[in-house]
N, C-alpha and C positions, 0 to 999 in steps of 0.2 A: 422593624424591630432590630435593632442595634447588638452582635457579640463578637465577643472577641478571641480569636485565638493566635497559633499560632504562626500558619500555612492560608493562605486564600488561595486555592488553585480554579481560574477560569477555564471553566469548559470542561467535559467529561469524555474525550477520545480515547485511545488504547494508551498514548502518553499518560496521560493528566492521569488516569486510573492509575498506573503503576506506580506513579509519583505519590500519588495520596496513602495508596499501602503503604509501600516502603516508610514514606516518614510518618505514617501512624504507625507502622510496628516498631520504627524507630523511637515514640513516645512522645510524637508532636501530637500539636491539639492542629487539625486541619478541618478546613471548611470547603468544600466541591459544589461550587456553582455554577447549574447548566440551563441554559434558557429552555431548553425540550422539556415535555414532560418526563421524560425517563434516561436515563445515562449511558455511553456507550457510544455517541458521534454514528461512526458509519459503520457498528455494531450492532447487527438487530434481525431479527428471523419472526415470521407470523406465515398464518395462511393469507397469503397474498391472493390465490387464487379462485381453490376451492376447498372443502370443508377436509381432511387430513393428507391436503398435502402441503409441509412447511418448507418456507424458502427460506433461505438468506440471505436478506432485504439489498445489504450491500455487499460488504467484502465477506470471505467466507476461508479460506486457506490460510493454515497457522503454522506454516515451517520456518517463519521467520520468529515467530512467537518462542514456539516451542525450541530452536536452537540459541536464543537469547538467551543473555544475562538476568533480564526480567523475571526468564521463565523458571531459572536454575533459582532465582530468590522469593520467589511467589507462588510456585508449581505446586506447593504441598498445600500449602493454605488454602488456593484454588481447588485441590482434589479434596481436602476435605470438605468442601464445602460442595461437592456433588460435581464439579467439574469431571468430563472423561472425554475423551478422543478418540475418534475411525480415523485409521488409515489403512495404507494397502502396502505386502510384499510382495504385491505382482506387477501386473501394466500400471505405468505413473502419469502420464504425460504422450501426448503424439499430436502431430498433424497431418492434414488430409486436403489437396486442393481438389478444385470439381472434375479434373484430370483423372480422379480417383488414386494419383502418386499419397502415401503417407509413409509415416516414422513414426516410432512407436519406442518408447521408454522404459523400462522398466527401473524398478528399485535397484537392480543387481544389473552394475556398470557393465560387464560381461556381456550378460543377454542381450544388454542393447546395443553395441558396438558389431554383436555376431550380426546382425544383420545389414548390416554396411556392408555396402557392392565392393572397398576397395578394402584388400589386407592391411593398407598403409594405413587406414582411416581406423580402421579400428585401435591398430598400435598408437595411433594420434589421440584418441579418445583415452585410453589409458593415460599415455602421458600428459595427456591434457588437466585429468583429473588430481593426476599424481603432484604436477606440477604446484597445483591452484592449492592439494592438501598442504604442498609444505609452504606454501606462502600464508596458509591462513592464519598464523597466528600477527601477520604483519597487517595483512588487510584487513581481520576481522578487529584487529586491533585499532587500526585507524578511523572503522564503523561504530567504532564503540567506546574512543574517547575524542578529549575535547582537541582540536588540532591546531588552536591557538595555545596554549601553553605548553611547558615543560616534556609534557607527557608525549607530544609529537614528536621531541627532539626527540627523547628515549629510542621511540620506534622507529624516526631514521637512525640510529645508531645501532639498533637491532636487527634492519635489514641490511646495514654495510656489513656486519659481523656474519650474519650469515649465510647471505649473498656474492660477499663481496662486491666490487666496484660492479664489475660486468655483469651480474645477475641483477642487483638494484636497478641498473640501466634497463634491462631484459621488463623487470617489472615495469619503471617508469613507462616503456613503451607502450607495453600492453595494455597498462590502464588510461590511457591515451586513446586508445585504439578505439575505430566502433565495432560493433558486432560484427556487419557486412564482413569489412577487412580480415578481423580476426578468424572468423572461419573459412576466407576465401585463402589465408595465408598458411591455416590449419590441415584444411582437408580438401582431398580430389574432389570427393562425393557430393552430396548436397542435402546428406542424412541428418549432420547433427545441427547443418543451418535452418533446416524447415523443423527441428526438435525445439533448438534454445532461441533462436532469432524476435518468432513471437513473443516469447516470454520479456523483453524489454520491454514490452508496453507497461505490465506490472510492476515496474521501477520508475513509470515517467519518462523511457526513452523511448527511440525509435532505431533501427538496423545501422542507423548513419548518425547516432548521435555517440561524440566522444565519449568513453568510460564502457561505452556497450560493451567494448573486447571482455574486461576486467568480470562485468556484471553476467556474460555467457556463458563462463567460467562457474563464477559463484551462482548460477540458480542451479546448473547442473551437480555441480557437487552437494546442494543445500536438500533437493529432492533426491537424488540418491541417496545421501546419508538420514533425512531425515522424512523423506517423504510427503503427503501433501495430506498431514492431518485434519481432520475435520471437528467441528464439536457434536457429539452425539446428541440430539433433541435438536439441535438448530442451534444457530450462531446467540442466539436470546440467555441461552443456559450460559453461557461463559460471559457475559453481563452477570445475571444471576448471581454467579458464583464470587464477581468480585464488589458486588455490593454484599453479598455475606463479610466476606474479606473487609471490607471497608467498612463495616457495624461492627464487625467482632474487636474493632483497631480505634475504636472510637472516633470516625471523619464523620461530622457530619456533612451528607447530601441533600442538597437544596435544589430541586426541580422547578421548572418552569418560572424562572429568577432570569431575568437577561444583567450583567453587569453591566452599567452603563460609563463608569469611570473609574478611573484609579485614582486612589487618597494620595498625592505627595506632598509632604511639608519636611521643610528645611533640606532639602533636595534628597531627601529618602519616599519609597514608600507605604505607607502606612495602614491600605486595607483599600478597600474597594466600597463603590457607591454602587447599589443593584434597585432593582425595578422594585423591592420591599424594604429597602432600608441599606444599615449598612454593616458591614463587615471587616474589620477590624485586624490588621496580620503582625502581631509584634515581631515576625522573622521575615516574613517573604512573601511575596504575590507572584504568583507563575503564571503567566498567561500562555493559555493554549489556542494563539490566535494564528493568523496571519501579520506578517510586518506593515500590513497599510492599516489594519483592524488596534496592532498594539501600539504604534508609533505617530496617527493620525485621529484617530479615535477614542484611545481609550487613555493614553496620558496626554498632560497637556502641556500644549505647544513650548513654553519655556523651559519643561523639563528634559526637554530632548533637543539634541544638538543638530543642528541646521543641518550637517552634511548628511547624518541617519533621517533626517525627514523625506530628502530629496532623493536616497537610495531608496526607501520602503518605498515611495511615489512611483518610483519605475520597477518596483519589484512584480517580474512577469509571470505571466501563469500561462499553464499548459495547454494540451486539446483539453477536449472538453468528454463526455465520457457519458453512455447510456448504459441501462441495463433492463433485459426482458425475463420476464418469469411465467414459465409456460407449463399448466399441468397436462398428462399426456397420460392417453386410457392404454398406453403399454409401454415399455421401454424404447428408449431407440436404439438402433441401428444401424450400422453404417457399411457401405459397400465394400471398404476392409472390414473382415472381422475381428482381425488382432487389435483394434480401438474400440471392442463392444465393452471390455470390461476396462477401461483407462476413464478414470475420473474426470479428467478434464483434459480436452480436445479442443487443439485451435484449426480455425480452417483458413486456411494458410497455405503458401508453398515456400515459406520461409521469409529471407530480407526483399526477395521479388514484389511481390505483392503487398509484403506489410509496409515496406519501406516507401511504393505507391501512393496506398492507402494513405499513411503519413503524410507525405506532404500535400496530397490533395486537401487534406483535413485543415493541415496551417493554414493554405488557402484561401481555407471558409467554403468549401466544398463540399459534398457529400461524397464521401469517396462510391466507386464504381463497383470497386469488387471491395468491402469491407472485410476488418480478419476478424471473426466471430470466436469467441472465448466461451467452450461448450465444456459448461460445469455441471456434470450429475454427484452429485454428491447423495442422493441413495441409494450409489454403487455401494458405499461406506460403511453407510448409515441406514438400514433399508426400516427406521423404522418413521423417516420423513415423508414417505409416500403410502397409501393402503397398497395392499399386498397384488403384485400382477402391472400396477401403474407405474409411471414415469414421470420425472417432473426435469425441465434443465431451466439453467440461472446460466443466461446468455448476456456476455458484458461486449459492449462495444468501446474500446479505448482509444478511436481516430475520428473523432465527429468534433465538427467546429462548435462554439458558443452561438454564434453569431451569424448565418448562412446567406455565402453573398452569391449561391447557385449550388448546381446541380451536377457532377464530374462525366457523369454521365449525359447529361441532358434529357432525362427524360421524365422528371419528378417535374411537374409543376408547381409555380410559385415557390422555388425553394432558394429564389433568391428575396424572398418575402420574411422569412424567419420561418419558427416551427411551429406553423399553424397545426390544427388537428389532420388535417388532410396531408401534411409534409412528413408528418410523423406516423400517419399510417402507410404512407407510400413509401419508408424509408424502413419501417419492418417490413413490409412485404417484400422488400432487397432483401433484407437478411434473413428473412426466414426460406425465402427461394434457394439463398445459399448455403443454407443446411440441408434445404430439400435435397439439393443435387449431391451431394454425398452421406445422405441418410433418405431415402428415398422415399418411409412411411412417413415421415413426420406433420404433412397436411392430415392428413386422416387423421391422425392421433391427435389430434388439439380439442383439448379440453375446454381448456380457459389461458386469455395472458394476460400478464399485467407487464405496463410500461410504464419505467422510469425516465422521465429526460431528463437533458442537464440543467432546465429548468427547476424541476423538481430537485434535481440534486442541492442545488444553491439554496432554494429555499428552505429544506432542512437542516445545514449545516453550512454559516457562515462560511467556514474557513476553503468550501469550494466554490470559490469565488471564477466564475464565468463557468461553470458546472467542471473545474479539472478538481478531480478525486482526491488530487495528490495536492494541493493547497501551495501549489506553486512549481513553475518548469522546474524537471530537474540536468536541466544542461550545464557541460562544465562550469561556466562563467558563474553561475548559481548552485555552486552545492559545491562539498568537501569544505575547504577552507572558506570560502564564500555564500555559506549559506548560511541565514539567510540575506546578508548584507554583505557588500564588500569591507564595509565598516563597521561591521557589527559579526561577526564569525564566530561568537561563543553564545552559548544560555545566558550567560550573565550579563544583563545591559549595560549599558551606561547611567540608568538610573537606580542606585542603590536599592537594594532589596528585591528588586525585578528583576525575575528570570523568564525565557523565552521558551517554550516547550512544542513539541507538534509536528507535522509533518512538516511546516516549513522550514523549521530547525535541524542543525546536524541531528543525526543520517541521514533523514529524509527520509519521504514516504513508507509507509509498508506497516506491515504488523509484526516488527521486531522490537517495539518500545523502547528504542536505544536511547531515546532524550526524555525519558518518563525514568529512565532510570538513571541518568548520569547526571540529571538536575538533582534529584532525590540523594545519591550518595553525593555531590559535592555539599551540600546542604548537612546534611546525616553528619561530615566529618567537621564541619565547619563550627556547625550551631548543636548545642547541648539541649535537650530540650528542659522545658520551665518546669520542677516541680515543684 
């Protein structure tokens, strides 16, 4: 069945969603085509496990969401539409190696700096934070527009004016820098590198990947300032709320519809070929793919310029990325108690171990001692578990696609791939490794459910060799170069196509900064059809 309007947005992630509000509120006609039965990509919460307690199938943390531009122009519409948020003004964040060493977070910078072993580090921590405040309006500015045009220039001319020469230098460096460096150049101690060090895995990097410095900086100031909100009811309700949003704006969404081609004639193009028919875009076709998915796949071959075929061709993706969901007949516990009430706990002793982990994982490796990402969110939210119970949403972010052995040596057949037996001997690492700094946690297992990165790909094209984040985010691939060296804007080279997604500027995360900087260049450009 054949309609037209005037938006075709492919795919339904947290981008593609913001884009289709915005320019239905903006008074376009759009159409959201998503091969799933339901909308939301790596958005979604169910009883995974057992009968009330809900998880958060994938990603689940929304401080990138909620300190967005997206959020500032969609936040009301979302709340009215039953959207709400748990968060916390107490413990935020910490880590804890089997050592029983941790660090511990909280919301109020103060509290957490008072407990660093050195007086220096804590005055570093201050200034660290202080620093990163007055640079925000340059970085989050550069996160948040296009860095091929005009608008770049501005913002260098915004950070010589208020930097000057030698402060912009101070910047460039930093943003340069990786984690590792940047806290070993920061701090005596090794409090706030076992705090933020892990936290690079949730941007795609590792303790030794460039920009780390830059991004240790901003998660620290982003969960201080805003904390590590959650959606109340489970991640499913904030889906919910922007298909309200997106009925009330008139987009139609088109479920379980795979697009199989985009329409170009006379080098523009002109709507899309789907698994029912077709669909028609008198302004724009967004695709919310990956660069091999929109530039080999989905247009065709003439339309696109030999050099962008041959860059999407080698455009690389990341580790690869699991996730366990375990319901638990009581809460856990851990041998600090200052981490009993912190949301989300990495077990970790910082770039040491995570940065290990890492490169074992490149490898094709199963790392040895893995950094486990322990999210209770009904700390938050206690009404996702029955009353007395515990449930964690454990993410592994250093696992290979593809396993050419075992770092350990001692998993059989794991240079076979992930058979059922690799992947049960490969939780029982990780759940050992929660054991030993949460000591109940055998006895308490209810039920678990496992994700692999197999599974990840097969739900969601765009995590191609199971990486979450739909493409590395290492310098050579991101900022200016993402997602091509020759392609570094939303806007293709194919008239009316634009690029949206995690593989797109900013990259990964739940900040929707390319759901919304497609949507406004769009918004100021094109009048919509009365």
């Amino acid at each position: 069945m054949e309609r037209t309007v005037d938006a075709v947005i492919i795919g339904s992630g947290i981008n593609a969603l913001v884009a289709a509000a915005e320019l239905g509120k903006a008074g376009w006609s759009v159409a959201l085509v998503e091969k799933n039965p339901e909308i939301g990509g790596f958005i979604a919460s169910g009883e995974l496990t057992e009968p009330g307690f809900v998880h958060d199938t994938y990603s689940s943390w929304h401080p990138l969401f909620v300190s967005g531009a997206a959020y500032a122009t969609l936040g009301p519409d979302l709340h009215a539409q039953g959207l709400e948020y748990c968060n916390t003004d107490g413990p935020l964040t910490g880590s804890i190696s089997p050592d029983g060493r941790a660090a511990v977070a909280h919301r109020d910078p103060v509290a957490t700096a008072a407990a660093f072993e050195h007086a220096s580090d804590r005055e570093n921590y201050r200034l660290m934070l202080d620093q990163m405040g007055g640079r925000a309006p340059v970085v989050f500015g550069a996160l948040g527009s296009e860095l091929r045009t005009t608008a770049a220039v501005g913002l260098a001319a915004k950070a010589l004016r208020t930097f000057k020469l030698k402060g912009s230098e101070s910047l460039a460096r930093d943003a340069l820098m990786s984690g590792r460096s940047f806290a070993r150049e920061r701090f005596k101690g090794d409090e706030a590198d076992r705090l933020w060090a892990p936290w690079l895995l949730h941007a795609g990097l590792s303790p030794d990947s460039a920009t780390g410095g830059m991004m240790f900086a901003i998660m620290a100031l982003s969960m201080h300032g805003f904390g590590l909100p959650v959606v109340k009811g489970g991640a499913g309700e904030f889906v919910k709320a922007f298909r309200g949003v997106l009925e009330q704006n008139g987009v139609q969404i088109v479920t379980g519809t795979s697009v199989e081609r985009i329409i170009v004639a006379d080098g523009r193009a002109t709507g899309v070929e789907t698994s029912s028919g077709r669909v028609l875009a008198r302004r724009a076709v967004l695709a919310g793919t990956t660069p091999g998915a929109l530039y080999r796949d989905l247009l065709p071959s003439a339309a696109v310029p030999a050099r962008t075929r041959s860059e999407a061709a080698r455009y690389r993706y990341g580790r690869a990325a699991m996730q366990l969901h375990l319901a638990l007949d009581a809460p856990l516990t851990f041998t600090d108690a200052r981490l009993d009430e912190a949301p989300l706990v990495h077990v970790s002793d910082g770039s040491g171990s995570t940065g290990v982990a890492c490169a074992q994982a490149e490898a094709g490796l199963l790392p040895s001692a893995p950094t486990v990402v322990i999210g209770r969110q009904h700390l938050l939210d206690p009404t996702r578990v029955p009353e007395g119970k515990g449930s964690l949403w454990l993410q592994l972010q250093e696992v290979p696609f593809e396993l050419k052995g075992d770092a350990s040596g001692t998993i059989a057949g794991a240079d076979g791939g992930w058979s059922p037996d690799v992947v049960r001997a490969y939780v029982d690492r990780v759940l050992d490794r929660v054991q030993s700094v949460a000591p109940g946690l055998r006895d308490s297992i209810l039920a678990t459910e496992v994700i692999t990165p197999q599974d990840l790909e097969a739900y969601n094209p765009n995590a191609v060799a199971g990486d979450p984040y739909a493409g590395s985010a290492e310098i050579d691939q991101n900022l200016l170069w993402r997602p091509l060296p020759s392609a570094g804007t939303h806007k293709t080279s194919v008239k009316g196509v634009w690029h949206l997604g995690a593989s797109s500027h900013p990259g990964p995360g739940l900040g929707a900064g390319s759901g919304h900087l497609v949507a406004t260049a769009l918004a100021k450009t094109h009048r919509p059809r009365t």
